[in-house]
C-alpha positions as CSV (number, residue, x, y, z in Angstrom):
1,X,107.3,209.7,-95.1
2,X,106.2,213.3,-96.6
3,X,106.0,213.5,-100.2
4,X,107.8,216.0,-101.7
5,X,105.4,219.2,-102.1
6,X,106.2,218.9,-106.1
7,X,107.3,216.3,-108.6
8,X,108.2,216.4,-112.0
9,X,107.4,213.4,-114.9
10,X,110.3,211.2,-115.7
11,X,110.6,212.7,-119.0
12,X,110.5,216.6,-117.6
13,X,113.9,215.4,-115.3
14,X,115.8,213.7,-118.1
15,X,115.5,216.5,-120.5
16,X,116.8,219.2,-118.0
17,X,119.3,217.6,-116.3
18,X,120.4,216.4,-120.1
19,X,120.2,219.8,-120.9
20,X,122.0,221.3,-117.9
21,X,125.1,219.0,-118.2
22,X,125.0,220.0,-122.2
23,X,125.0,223.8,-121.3
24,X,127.5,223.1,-118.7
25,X,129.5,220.9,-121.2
26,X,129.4,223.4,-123.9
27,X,130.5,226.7,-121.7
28,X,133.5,224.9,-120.3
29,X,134.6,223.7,-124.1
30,X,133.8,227.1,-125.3
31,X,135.9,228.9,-122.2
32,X,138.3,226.4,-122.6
33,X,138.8,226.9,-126.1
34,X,138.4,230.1,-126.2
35,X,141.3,230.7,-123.4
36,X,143.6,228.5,-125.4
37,X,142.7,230.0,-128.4
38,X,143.4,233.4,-127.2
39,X,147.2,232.1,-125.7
40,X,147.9,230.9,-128.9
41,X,147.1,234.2,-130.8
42,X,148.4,235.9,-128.0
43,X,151.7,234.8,-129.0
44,X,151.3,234.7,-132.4
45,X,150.6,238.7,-132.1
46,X,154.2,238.4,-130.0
47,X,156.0,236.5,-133.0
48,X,154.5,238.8,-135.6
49,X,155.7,241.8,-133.8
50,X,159.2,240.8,-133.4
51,X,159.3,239.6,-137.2
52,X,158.0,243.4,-137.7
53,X,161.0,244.7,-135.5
54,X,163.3,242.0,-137.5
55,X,162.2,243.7,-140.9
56,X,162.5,247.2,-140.0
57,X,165.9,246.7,-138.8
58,X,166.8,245.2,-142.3
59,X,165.3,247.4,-144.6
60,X,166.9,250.3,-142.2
61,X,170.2,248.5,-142.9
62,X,170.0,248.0,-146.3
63,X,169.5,252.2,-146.3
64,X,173.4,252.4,-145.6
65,X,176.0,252.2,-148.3
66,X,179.3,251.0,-147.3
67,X,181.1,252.1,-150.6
68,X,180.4,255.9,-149.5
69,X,179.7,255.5,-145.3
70,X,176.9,257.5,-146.0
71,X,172.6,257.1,-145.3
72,X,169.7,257.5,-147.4
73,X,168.1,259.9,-144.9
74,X,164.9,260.0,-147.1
75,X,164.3,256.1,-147.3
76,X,165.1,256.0,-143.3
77,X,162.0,259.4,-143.5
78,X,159.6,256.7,-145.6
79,X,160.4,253.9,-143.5
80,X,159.7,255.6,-140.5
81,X,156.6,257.4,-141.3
82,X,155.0,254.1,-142.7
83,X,155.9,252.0,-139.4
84,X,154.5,254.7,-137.5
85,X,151.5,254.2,-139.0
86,X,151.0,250.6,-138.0
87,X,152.4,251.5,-134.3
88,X,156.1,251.5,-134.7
89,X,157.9,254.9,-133.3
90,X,161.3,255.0,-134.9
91,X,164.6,256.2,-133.8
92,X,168.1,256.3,-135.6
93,X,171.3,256.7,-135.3
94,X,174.5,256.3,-136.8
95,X,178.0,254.8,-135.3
96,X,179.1,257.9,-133.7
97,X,175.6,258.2,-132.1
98,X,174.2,260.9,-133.7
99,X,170.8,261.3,-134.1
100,X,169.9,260.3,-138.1
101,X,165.8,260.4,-138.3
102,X,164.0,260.8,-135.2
103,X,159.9,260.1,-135.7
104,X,158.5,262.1,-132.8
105,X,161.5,264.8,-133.7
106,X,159.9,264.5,-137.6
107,X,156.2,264.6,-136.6
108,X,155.5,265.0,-132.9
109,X,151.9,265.6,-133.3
110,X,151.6,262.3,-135.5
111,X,153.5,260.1,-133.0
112,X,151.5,261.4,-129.6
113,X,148.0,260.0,-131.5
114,X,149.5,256.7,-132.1
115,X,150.6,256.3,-128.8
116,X,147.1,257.7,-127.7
117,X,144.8,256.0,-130.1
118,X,147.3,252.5,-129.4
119,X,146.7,252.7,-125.6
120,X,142.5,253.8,-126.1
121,X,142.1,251.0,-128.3
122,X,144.4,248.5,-126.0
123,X,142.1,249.2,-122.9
124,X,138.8,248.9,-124.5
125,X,139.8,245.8,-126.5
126,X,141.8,244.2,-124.0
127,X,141.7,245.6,-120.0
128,X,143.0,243.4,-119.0
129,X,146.5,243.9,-120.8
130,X,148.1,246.1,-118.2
131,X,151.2,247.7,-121.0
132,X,152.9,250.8,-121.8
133,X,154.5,252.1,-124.9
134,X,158.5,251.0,-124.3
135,X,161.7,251.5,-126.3
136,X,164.1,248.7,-127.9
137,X,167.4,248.7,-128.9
138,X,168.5,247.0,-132.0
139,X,172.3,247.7,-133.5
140,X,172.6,248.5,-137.1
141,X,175.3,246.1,-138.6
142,X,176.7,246.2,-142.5
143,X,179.4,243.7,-143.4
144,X,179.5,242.4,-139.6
145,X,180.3,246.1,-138.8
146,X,178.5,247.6,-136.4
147,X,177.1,250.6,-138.1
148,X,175.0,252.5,-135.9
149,X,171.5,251.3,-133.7
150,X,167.8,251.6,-134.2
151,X,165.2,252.5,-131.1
152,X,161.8,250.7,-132.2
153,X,159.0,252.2,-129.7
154,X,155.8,249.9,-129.3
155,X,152.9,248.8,-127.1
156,X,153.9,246.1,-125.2
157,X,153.5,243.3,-124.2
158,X,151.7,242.9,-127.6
159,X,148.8,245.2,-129.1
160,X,146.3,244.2,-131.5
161,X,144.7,245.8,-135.4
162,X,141.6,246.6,-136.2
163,X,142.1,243.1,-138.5
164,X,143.1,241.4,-135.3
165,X,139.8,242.6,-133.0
166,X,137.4,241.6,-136.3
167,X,139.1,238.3,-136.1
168,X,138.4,237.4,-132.6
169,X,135.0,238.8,-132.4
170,X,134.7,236.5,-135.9
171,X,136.2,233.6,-133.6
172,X,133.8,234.5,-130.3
173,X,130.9,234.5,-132.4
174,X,131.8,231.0,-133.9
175,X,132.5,229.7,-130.3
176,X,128.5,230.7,-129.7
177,X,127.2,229.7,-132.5
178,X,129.0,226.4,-132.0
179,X,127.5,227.0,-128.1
180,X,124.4,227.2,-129.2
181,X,123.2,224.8,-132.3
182,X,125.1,222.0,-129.7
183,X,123.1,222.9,-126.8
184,X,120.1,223.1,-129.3
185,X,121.2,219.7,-130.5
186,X,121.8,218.3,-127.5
187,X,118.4,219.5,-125.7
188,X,116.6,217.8,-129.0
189,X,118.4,214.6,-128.7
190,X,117.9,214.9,-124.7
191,X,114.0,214.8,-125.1
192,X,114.4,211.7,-127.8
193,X,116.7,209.6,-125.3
194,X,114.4,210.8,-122.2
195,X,110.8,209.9,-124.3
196,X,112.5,206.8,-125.0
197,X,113.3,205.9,-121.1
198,X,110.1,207.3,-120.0
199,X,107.5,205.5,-121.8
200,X,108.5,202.3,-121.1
201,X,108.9,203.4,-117.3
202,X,105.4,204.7,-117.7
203,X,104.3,201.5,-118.8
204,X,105.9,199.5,-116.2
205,X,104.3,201.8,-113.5
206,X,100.6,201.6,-115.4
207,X,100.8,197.5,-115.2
208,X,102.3,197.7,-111.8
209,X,99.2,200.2,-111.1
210,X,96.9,197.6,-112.9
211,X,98.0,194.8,-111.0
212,X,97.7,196.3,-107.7
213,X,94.0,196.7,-108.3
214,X,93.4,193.2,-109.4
215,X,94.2,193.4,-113.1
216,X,96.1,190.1,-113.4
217,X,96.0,190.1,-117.4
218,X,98.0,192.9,-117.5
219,X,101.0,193.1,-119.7
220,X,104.0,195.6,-121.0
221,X,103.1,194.6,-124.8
222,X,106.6,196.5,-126.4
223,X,109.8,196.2,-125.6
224,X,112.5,198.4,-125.9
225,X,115.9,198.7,-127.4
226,X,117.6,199.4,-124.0
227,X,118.9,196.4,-122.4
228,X,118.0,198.3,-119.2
229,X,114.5,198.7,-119.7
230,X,114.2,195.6,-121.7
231,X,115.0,193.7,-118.9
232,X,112.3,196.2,-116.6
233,X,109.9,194.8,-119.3
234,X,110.2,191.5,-118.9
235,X,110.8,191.3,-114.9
236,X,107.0,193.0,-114.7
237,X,105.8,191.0,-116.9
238,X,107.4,188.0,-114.9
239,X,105.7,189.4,-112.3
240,X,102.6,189.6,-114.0
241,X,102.6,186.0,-114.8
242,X,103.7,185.1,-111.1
243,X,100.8,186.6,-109.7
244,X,98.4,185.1,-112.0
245,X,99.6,182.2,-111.3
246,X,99.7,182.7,-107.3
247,X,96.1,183.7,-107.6
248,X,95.0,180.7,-109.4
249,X,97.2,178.7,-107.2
250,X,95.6,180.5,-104.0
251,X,92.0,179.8,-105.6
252,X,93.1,176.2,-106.0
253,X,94.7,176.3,-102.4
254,X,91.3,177.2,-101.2
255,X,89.2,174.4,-103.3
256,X,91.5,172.3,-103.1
257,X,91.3,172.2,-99.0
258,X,87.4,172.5,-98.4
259,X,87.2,169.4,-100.9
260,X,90.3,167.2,-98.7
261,X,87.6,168.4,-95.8
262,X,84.6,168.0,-96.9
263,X,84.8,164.5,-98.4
264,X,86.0,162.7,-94.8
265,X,83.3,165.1,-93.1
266,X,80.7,164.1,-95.8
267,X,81.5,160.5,-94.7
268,X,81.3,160.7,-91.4
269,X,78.3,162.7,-91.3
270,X,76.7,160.3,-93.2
271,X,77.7,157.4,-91.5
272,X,76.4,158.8,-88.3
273,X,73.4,160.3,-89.0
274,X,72.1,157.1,-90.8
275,X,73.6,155.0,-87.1
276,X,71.3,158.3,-85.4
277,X,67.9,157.2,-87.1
278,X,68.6,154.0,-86.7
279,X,68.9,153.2,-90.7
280,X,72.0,151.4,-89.5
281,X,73.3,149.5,-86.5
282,X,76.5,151.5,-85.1
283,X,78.6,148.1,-85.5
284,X,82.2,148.6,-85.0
285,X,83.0,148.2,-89.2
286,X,80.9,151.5,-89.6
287,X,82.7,153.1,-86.0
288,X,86.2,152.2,-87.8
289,X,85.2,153.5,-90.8
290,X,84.4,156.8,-88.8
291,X,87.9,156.5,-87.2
292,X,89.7,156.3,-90.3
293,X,87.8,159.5,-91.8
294,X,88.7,161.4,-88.6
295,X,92.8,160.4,-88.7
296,X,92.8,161.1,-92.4
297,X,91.4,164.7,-91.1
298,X,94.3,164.9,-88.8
299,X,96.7,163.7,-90.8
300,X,96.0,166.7,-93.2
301,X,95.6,169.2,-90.4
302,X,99.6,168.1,-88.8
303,X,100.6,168.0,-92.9
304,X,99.2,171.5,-92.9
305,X,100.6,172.6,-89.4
306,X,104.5,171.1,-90.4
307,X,104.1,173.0,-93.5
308,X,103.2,176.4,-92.0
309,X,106.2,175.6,-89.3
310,X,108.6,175.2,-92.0
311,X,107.9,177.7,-94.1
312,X,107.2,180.5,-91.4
313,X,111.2,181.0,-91.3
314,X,111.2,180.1,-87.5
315,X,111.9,176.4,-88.0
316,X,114.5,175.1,-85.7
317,X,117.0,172.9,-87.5
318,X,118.7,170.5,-85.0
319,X,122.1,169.6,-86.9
320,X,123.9,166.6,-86.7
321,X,126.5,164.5,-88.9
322,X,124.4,162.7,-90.9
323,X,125.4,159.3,-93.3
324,X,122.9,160.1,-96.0
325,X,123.1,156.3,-96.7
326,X,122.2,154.6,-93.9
327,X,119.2,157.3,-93.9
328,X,118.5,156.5,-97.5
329,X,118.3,152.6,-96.9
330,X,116.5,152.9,-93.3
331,X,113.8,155.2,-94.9
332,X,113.4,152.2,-97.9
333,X,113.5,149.4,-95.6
334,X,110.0,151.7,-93.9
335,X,108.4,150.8,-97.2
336,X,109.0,147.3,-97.7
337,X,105.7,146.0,-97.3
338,X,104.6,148.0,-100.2
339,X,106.9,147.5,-102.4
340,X,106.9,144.1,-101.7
341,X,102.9,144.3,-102.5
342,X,103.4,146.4,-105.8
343,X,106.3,143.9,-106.9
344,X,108.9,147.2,-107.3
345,X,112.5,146.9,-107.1
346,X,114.1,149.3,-104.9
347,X,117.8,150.4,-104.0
348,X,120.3,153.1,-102.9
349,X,123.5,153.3,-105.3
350,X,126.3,155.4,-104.5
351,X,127.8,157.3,-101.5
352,X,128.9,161.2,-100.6
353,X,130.2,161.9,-97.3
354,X,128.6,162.5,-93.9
355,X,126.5,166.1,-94.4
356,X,125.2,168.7,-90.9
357,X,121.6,168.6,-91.6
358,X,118.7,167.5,-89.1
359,X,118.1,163.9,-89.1
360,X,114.2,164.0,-88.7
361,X,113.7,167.0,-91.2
362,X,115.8,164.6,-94.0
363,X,114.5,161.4,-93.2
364,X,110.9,163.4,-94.0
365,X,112.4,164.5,-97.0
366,X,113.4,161.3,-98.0
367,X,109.8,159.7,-97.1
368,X,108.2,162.2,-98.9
369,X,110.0,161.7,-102.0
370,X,110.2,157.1,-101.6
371,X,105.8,157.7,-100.8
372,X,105.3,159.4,-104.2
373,X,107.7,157.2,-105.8
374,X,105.9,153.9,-104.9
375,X,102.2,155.3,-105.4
376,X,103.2,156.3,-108.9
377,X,105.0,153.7,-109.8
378,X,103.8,150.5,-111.7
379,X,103.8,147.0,-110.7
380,X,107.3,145.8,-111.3
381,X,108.9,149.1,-112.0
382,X,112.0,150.4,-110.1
383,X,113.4,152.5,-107.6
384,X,116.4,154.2,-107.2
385,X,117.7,156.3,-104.4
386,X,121.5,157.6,-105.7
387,X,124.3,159.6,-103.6
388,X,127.2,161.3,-105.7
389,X,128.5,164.7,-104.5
390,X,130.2,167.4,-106.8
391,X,133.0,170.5,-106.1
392,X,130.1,172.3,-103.9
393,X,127.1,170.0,-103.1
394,X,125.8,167.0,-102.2
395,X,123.2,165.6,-104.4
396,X,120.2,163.3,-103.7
397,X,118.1,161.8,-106.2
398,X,114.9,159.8,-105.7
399,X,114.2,158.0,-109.7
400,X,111.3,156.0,-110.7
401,X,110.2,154.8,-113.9
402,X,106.8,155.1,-113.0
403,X,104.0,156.9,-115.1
404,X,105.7,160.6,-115.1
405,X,104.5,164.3,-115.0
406,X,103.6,166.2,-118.4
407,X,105.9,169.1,-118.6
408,X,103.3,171.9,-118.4
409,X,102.5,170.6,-114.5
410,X,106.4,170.1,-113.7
411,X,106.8,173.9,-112.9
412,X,104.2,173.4,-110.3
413,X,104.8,170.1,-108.3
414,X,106.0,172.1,-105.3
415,X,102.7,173.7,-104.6
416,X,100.2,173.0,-101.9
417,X,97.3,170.2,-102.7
418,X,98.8,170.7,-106.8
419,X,98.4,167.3,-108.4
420,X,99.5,167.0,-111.8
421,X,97.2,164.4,-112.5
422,X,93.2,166.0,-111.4
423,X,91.8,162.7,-112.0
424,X,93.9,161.1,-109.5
425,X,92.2,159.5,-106.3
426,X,92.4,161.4,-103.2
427,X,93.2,158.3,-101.4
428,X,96.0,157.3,-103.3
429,X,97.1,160.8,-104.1
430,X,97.8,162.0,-100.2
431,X,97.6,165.4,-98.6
432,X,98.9,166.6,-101.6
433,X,101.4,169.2,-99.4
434,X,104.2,166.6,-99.4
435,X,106.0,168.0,-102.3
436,X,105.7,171.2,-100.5
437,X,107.1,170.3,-97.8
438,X,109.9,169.1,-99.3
439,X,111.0,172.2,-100.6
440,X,110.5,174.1,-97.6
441,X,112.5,171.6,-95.3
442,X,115.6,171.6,-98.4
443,X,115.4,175.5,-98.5
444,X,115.9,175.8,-94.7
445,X,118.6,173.3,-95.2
446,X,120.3,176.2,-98.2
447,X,119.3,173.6,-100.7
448,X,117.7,173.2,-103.6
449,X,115.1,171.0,-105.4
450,X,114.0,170.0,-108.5
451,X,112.0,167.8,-110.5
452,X,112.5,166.3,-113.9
453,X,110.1,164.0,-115.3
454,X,108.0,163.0,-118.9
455,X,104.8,161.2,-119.4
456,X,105.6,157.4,-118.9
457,X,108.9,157.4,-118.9
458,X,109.1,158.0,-114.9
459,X,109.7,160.8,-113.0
460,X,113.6,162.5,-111.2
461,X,113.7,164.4,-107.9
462,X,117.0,165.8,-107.3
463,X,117.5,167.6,-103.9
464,X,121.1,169.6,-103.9
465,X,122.7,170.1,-100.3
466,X,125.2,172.4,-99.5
467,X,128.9,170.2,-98.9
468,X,129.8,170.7,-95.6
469,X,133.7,171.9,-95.0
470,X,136.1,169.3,-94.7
């Protein structure tokens, strides 16, 4: 796969694509606003303008005097010549429709600039408000008598003052000043969030670097606040400890394997180069000694070869119904003789239905776990294979009372040649793969194992199979 040509630090991506989404973020609540904002005043502008026509018409109204039926022609001149100066072109006329006070009849020249400087100031300030200046009718009413009607020429739809344009320039320049400190404040607090998810990533990828070159001691010393990355934290240094551990197990694997070979081949080479120079006669004790060095060789080297065939994932299970009972109690009856010898009691207590697993691999299983429990187990101790099932599995348990595993070795039992005891005698202690085995044969099965155990007060194996359907 091509690597890409450039890449950017973990910390460099956060704090753009943070800062993109803010800009983005802040631009549509500004447009939004803004485009709501400008409805609203829109309207407002509308509501203003029709109370300004609902005014006029009363304050023309309350220039006629019903007593006499007569107008005050020079109140009509002042109101007209003050709306025209905030847009309003005024027309009036009495009940006969006679013309009363006309503005652009009064002062032509004054009304054609206010329509002129309206429409300028509507298309610079707002294009794209496509309006014209249009007439309204309003009748003139006095003591619900219709009295006479008033024209009221304006730009519509709406147009805006010079107070009106200040205020949303005043309103645009908030909405970017807003824009801004928040995309400020959001770019700041992007590079905070973004140091903080970077450094421990950093860390995680400088063990992870550490430990690929051999570095097992090395460790994510801080953690962080971010259950996330916290949990990153504590999975490397998991893995950390797992390799260590591996390794050492691997370096024990290895010593542990040229010793189970070596001693036997010590022996034997020994034996039969002292028989060679004739230091001893080649009697057949000496020849049988030989013979048992040799099988315990072999014995370790099938041990080893059924261990690499389970675990190599391309063991064959061949499934049957199986009573786990009747396997239990044939597999104890196999070691009779030395329980018998060590004085133990033995038995199987309980029952669980029949299960699908192969009868050879389980019966190995079983011997596995009965061998350990009768080397390590005192004269006159006891036994105890038990059978119980719950909602989902079937459950297996080999007890002893025998003289137990310290708690630091338990997480290790299952480990190639690991004995939890170093002192212990080859002879008596095995292969030292059989736990190992175990596991392998109950994983393939989609079990589990486990061991539970204290110093001197015996030791539990409990292996977990999956219930079969009724």
């Amino acid at each position: 796969m091509r690597s890409p040509e450039r890449t950017y630090s973990l910390k460099t991506k956060l704090s753009l694509h943070i800062a993109f989404v803010a800009l983005l973020t802040v631009a549509l609540i500004g447009v939004l606003s803004n485009v709501f904002i400008r409805r609203r005043f829109e309207d407002y502008i509308i509501q203003q303008q029709q109370q300004r026509a609902a005014d006029i018409l009363l304050r023309v109204e309350q220039q006629y005097d019903p007593a006499s039926r007569a107008w005050d022609v020079g109140f009509l001149h002042a109101i007209g010549m003050y709306a025209l100066r905030d847009g309003y072109i005024l027309k009036v006329y009495d009940g006969r429709g006679e013309m009363l006070w006309d503005a652009e009849a009064c002062d032509m020249a004054s009304c054609m600039q206010i329509i002129e400087e309206v429409s300028q100031k509507m298309r610079t300030w707002e294009p794209s408000v496509e309006g014209t200046f249009a007439a309204k009718d309003f009748p003139l009413t006095s003591e619900g008598q219709v009295i006479g009607k008033l024209s009221i020429s304006h730009f519509a739809p709406y147009f805006l003052s010079e107070n009106d344009v200040l205020f949303l320039d005043a309103l645009n320049a908030v909405f970017v000043g807003c824009g801004l400190f928040a995309l400020a404040l959001a770019v700041a607090l992007g590079r905070i969030l973004a140091r903080n998810v970077s450094v421990p990533v950093g860390k995680a990828a400088d063990v992870a670097k550490r430990m690929s070159a051999g570095d097992c001691a090395a460790r994510i010393e801080d953690g962080s606040n971010i259950r996330e990355l916290n949990e990153l934290t504590l999975a490397v240094n998991h893995l950390a400890r797992s390799i260590c551990a591996q390794e050492s197990l691997r370096k024990q694997l290895t010593a542990d394997v040229a010793h189970e070979l070596r001693t036997p081949l010590t022996t034997i080479g020994t034996h039969i180069e002292a028989m060679v120079e004739g230091v001893w006669a080649p009697t057949r004790e000496r020849l049988a000694s030989c013979y048992e060095e040799i099988v315990r060789i072999g014995r370790l080297v099938l041990d080893l070869e059924s261990l690499a065939r389970v675990e190599s994932g391309n063991l064959k299970l061949d499934k049957t119904r199986v009573a786990l009972r009747e396997e239990a109690e044939k597999t104890l009856r196999n070691f009779e003789t030395e329980i018998r010898a060590s004085g133990l009691q033995a038995s199987v207590v309980g029952d669980c239905r029949d299960v699908w697993v192969d009868r050879n691999r389980m019966q190995q299983v079983l011997t596995n776990l009965l061998s350990n429990a009768v080397k390590y187990t005192p004269s006159g101790g006891t036994i105890r294979v038990v059978l119980s099932e719950t909602d989902d599995a079937i459950l297996v348990v080999v007890e002893d009372d025998g003289i137990g595993i310290a708690q630091e070795d338990l997480p290790f039992v299952f480990e190639r040649f690991y004995r939890a005891e170093k002192s212990r005698s080859r002879g008596a202690g095995g292969s030292g793969i059989g736990l190992a085995i175990v596991r392998s044969i109950v994983a393939a099965h989609g079990g589990r194992v486990e061991a539970r155990s204290a110093p001197r007060r015996g030791s539990r194996f409990c292996v977990e199979l999956p219930k079969p359907e009724a």
